[in-house]
C-alpha positions in Angstrom: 62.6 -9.2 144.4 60.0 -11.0 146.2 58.0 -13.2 143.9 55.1 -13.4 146.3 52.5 -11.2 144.3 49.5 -12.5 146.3 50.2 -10.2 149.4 49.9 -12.2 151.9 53.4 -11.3 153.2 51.3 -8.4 155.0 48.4 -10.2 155.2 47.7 -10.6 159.2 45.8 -13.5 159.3 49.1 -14.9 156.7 51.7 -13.9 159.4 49.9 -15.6 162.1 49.0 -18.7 159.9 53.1 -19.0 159.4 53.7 -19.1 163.1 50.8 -21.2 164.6 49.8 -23.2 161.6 52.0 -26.3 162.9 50.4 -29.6 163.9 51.2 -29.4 167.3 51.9 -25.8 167.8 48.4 -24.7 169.6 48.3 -27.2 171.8 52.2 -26.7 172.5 50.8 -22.7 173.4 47.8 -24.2 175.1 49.8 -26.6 177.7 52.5 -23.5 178.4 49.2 -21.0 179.3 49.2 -23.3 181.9 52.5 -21.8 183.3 56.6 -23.2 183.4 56.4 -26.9 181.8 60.0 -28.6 181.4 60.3 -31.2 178.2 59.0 -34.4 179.6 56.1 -32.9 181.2 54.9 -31.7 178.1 55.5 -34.8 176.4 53.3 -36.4 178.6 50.6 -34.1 178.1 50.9 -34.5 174.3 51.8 -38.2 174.0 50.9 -38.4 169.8 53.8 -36.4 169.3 57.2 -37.9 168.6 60.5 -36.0 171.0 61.7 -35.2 167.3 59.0 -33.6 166.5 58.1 -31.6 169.6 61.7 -30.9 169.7 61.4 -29.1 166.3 57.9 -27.4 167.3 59.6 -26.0 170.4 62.3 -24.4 168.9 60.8 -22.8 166.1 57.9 -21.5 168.4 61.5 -20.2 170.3 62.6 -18.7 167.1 58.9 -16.4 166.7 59.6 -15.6 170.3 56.8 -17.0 171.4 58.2 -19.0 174.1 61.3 -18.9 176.3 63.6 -22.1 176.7 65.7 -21.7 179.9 68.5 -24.1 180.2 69.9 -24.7 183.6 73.6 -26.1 184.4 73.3 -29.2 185.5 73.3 -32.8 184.9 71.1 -34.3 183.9 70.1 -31.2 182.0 67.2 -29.2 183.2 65.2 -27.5 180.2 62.1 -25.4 181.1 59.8 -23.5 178.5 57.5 -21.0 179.2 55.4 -18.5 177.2 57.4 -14.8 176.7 55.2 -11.4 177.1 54.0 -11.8 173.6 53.4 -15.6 173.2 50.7 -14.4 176.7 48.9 -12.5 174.3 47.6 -15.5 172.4 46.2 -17.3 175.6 42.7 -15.2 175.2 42.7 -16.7 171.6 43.0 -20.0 172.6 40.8 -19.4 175.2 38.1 -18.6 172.3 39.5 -21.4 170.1 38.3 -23.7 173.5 35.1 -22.3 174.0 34.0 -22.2 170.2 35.1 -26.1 170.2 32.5 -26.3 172.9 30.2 -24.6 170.6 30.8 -26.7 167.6 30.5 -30.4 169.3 27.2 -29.5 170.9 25.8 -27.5 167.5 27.4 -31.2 165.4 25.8 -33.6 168.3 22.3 -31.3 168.0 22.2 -31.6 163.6 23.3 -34.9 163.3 20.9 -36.3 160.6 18.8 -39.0 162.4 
């Protein structure tokens, strides 16, 4: 029996909370709307976060299959991550999330008390 009596189990705003509430996980979907990005290239684009940490983010963004990981056979290993046909549909989202940001610093820089 699930002890959740709230409903936010069903709750869509809930289920997409539990998949892109991480830290780091809208700029992780941000950086791959940008196309194919291997490991250390989006380290460098996200510099605050720790390898642990991005490591983790990655794989459970993998896990909602919101992005592919595509390991090639080599050495040194070759790891590249991408966003799968259903992580794309978040990129006019973030698109909104960027141009509301816009929004919000000129609407805070235009009401700051003087």
């Amino acid at each position: 029996m699930n002890d959740n009596t709230d409903g936010s189990e069903n709750c869509p705003v809930s289920i997409a909370q539990k998949m892109i509430g991480g830290k780091w996980t809208l700029l992780i979907l941000y950086n791959l709307s940008t196309g194919i990005l291997r490991f250390g290239e989006l380290h460098r684009l996200m510099p605050s976060v720790t390898q642990s940490t991005l490591t983790k983010e990655l794989r459970r963004l993998e896990s909602y299959q919101l992005i592919n990981r595509k390991v090639f056979p080599q050495v040194p290993p070759k790891v590249e991550y991408s966003l799968t046909e259903i992580g794309m549909k978040i990129v006019p989202i973030l698109d909104g999330l960027s141009q509301w940001s816009d929004e919000y610093k000129k609407h805070v820089k235009n009401n700051k008390i003087q």
